[in-house]
N, C-alpha and C positions, 0 to 999 in steps of 0.2 A: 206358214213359213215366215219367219224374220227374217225383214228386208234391212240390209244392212245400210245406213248414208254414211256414202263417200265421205264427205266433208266434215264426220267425226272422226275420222281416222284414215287420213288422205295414206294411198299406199307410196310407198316410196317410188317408182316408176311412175306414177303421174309428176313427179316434182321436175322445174323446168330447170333451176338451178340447184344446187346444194354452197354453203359456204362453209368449212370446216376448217377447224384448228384453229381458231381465233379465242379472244376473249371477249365476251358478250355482255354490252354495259348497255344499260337501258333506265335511264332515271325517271321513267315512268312508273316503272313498276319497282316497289319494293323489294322484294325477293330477288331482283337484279340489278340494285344499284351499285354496286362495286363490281368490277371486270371479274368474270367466271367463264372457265374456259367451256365451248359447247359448240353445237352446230345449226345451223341457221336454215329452213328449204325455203323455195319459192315457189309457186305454181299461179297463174295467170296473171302476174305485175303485182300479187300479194304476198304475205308470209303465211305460211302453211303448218310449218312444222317450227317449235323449238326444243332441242334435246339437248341433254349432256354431250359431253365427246365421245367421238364415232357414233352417236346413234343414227346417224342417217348413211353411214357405211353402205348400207345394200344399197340405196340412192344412189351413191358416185356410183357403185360397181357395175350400173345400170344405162352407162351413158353409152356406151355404140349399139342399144336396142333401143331406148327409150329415149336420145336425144337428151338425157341430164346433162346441162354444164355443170362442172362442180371449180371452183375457187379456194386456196388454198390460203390460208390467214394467220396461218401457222406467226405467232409476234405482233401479232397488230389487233386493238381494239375495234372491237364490230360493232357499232353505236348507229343509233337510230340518222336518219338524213339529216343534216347538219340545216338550219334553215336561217338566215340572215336578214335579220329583222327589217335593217333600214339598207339598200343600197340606188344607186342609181343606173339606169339600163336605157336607158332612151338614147341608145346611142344614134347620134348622127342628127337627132333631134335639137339637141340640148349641148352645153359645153361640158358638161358634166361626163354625159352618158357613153358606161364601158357598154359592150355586147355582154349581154345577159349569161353567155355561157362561160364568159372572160368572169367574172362573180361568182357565178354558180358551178357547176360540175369540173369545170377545170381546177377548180380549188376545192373537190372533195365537197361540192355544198350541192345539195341535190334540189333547195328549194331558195329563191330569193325574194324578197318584199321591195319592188320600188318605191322608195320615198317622195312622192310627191311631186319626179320629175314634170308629172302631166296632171294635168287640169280641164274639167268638163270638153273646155275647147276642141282639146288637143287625143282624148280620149278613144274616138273610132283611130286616126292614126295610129296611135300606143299598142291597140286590143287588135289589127289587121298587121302589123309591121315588127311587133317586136314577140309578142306571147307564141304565138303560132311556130315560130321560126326556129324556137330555142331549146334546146333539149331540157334544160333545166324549167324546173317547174317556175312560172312565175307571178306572184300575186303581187300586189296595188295599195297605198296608200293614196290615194287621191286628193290631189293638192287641193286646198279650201279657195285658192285663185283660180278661177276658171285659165289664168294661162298657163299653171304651172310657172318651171323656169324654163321654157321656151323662150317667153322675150326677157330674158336675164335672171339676178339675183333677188330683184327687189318689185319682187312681185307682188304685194301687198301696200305698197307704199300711194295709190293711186288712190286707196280707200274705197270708197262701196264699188266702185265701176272697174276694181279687180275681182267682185264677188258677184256670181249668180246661181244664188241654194236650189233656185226650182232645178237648172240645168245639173246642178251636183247630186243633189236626191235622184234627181233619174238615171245617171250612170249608177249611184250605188245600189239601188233599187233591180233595175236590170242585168246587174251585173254581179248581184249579189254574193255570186262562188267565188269571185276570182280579186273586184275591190271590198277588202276588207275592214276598210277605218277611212280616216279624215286625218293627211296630214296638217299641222299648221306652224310656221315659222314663225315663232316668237322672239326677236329682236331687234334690237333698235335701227342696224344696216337694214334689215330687209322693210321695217314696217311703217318706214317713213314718219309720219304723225297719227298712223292708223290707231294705234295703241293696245286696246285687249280687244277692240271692236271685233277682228275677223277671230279673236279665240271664242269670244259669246256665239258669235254666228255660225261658226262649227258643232258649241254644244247644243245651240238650240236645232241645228239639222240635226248630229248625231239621236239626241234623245225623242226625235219625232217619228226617226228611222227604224229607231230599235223597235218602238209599239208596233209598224209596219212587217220587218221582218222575222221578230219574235226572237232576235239575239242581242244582245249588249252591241253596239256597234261605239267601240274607239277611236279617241281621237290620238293622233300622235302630236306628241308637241317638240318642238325646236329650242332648244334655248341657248344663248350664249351672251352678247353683248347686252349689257342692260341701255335705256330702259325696252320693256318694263319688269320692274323687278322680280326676279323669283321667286319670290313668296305669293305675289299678287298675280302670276301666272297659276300658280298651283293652287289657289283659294278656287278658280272655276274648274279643278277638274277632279273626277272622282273615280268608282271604282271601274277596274280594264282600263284605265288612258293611262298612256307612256308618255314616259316626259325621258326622251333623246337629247345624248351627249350631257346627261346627269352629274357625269366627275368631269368638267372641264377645269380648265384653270384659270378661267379669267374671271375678272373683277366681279364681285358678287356672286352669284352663284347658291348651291348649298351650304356654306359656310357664310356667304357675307362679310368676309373680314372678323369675322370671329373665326374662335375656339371650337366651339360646336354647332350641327348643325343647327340651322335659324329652328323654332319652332314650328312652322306651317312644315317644312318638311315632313318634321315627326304625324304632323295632324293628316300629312295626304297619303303618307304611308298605312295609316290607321284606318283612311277611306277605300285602301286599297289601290292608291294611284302608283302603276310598277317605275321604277327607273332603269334607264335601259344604258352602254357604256355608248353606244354609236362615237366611235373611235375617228374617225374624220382626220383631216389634215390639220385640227386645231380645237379638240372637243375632247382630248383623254388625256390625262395628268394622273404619274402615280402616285406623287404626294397626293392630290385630293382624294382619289381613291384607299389610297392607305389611309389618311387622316379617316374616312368613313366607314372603313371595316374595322376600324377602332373603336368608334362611336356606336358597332351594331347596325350600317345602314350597306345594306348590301346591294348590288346589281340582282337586279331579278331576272334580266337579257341582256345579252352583249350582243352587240350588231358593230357593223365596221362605218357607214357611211362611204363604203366603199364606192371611187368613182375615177377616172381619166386621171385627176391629179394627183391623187395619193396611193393607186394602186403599187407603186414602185419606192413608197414610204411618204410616211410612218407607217401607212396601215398595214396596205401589202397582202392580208387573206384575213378570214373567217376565223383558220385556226391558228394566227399567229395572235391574235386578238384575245386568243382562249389562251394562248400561250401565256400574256404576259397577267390575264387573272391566276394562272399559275403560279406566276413569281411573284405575286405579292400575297401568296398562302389559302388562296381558297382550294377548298378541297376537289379532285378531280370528278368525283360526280355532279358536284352540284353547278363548276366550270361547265360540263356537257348537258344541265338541265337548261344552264341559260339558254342553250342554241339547239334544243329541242324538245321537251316536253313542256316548260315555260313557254315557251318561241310558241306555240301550237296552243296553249295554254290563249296570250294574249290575240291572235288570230281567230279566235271562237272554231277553231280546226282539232283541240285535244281530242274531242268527243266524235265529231263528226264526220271525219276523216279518220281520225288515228292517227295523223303525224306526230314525229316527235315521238315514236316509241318500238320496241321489238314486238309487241303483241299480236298473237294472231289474229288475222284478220287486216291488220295494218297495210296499207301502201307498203311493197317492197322499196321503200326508200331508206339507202346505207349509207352511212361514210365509215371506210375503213382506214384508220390511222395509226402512226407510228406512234407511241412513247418514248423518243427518244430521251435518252440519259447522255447528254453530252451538254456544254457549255454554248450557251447562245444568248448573242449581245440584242435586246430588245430596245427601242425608244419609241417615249409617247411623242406625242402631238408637241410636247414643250419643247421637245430636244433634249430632254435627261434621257442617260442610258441606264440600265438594267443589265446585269450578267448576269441569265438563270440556268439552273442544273439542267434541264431537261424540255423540253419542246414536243407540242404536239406537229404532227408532220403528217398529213394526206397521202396516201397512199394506189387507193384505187376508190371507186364512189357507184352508185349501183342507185339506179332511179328509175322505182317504178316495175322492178325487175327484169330490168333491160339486164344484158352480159354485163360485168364489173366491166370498167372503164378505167385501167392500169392509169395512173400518173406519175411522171417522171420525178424522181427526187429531189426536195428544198431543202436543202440545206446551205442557208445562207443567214444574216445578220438580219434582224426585223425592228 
């Protein structure tokens, strides 16, 4: 007798949620990169089932025997967990740091990456105080300063006796799942006379790490005030390292006071080094951005730098961020690959996990969103505003295959 497995054909009464009526974008996978309407199941914190519309029908009709919740999505995009590259969460630690779920789930974002608020030091506090506590999921860039910005801004400016690689290899080492790169603040406020010294001493940990863990382990870099110049940050890094707040607008930069971009750009792109928007309270400019998607040089991740100061503007959310690569014409799939299958992509989490995708098997992580079609006044980091046609808008957010977690409507000016 043929024994039949469950888990090629899960029956609709084992499923713990259903979501229906929605339109299902998933820039993971080809066959669903443009919004298609269908229905989404869950069963144990994963996705189980994905069908056209109504095929999970008997599922809903199944909920006062079986305990099905079912969600109804009826207008709103069903997209894999929205994940935010660079934010800051150390709240109460740092001047910076929001509460993690003030970032994450309340803004439709099921997954966030702090950027470097903590450093080896400060590391058991971070992993006992903040991860544990917050419903949104949250992974770690790990400052190359053993202080992090615990004792301030200018955390590299001390030179070697801001840096201790054995104490950082062994948070990244033991911590493997959760810190995923090496952040490092590349400019001239923060680095005193350090110079590229702690960006050397990043790559030569990160590439001792990767032979040890057997994955690429990135670094993320900071850029903004020169020195040292942009080109000569980007000559040390290669493929997987993220070079954050990439379209800024000040002085140097990817253009340099030229036309186009500088050359070593084109060269690091080539090596595969991603650029990410990390939107910040002084790191996103639409003319530079526009001047760059002119040139062919495109965001491969948007992250906000979201934190205490700019939550209430310029930045304000994840998907206001998504909103305004909207208004300057990139296409809405590849808008949501930046902040999930890329996002998961540079994390070494596509494969491993499945973030960043509808696919079965995946982490039940959603963000379900409006496409709104109405007029909304956007500003960068410079202070120029933007009027664009239409807004992504958060709805409800689903992590992990917890119940959807309804969010009150934003509709306001970003």
């Amino acid at each position: 007798m043929a024994v039949r497995d469950p888990e090629a054909n899960p029956s609709p009464e084992r499923l713990d949620l259903v979501i229906s009526g929605g339109l299902l974008t998933d820039p993971a996978a080809p066959e669903r990169g443009e919004p298609a309407p269908g229905d989404l199941g869950v069963r144990d914190g994963r996705i189980a089932r994905v069908t056209g519309p109504g095929g999970l029908a008997e599922a809903e009709g199944s909920q006062g025997a079986g305990g099905v919740r079912s969600f109804d999505a009826t207008g709103l995009l069903v997209a894999p967990g929205l994940i935010d590259l660079h934010t800051h969460v150390y709240d109460g630690r740092t001047g910076l740091g929001l509460a993690a779920d003030d970032a994450g789930i309340r803004q439709g974002v099921p997954t966030v990456v702090d950027a470097g608020s903590c450093g080896s030091d400060d590391w058991a506090h971070f992993a006992a105080h903040v991860t544990p506590h917050a419903r949104t999921r949250v992974l770690n860039w790990l400052n190359i300063s053993r202080h992090g910005l615990v004792q301030g801004t200018r955390e590299l400016a001390d030179g070697p006796a801001a840096l201790d690689p054995d104490a950082t290899a062994r948070v990244l080492s033991r911590h493997r799942d959760t810190v995923r790169g090496v952040k490092v603040r590349m400019s001239g406020s923060v680095l005193g006379g350090s110079g590229l010294a702690p960006l050397r001493a990043a790559k030569e940990l990160t590439a001792r790490l990767g032979d040890e863990l057997g994955r690429r382990v990135p670094v993320m870099v900071h850029v903004g005030n020169e020195p040292p110049p942009f080109g000569d940050v980007l000559e040390l890094l290669g493929e997987g390292d993220v070079v954050t707040h990439a379209f800024h607008g000040k002085p140097g930069g990817l253009f340099a006071g030229g036309t186009r971009p500088i050359a070593r750009a084109r060269d690091a792109l080539d090596r595969g080094v991603r650029l990410d928007v990390g939107h910040g309270s002084a790191s996103f400019s639409f003319r530079t951005a526009e001047r760059a998607l002119d040139a062919g040089v495109r965001p491969y991740t948007a992250s906000t730098d979201l934190h205490q100061r700019n939550a209430d503007g310029p930045v304000h959310s994840l998907a206001t961020t998504l909103t305004k690569l909207l208004a300057l014409g990139m296409p809405l799939s590849e808008v949501l690959a930046c902040a999930t299958d890329r996002a998961a992509d540079v994390l070494g989490l596509r494969g491993e996990l499945g973030l960043g995708t509808l696919r079965v098997g995946a982490p039940a992580d959603l963000s379900l969103l409006e496409l709104r079609e109405e007029p909304v006044e956007l500003t960068d980091a410079e202070g120029e505003r933007r009027t664009a046609g239409r807004a992504l808008v958060p709805r409800a957010v689903v992590r992990a295959g917890t119940p959807p977690l309804r969010l009150p409507d934003q509709n306001r000016s970003a």
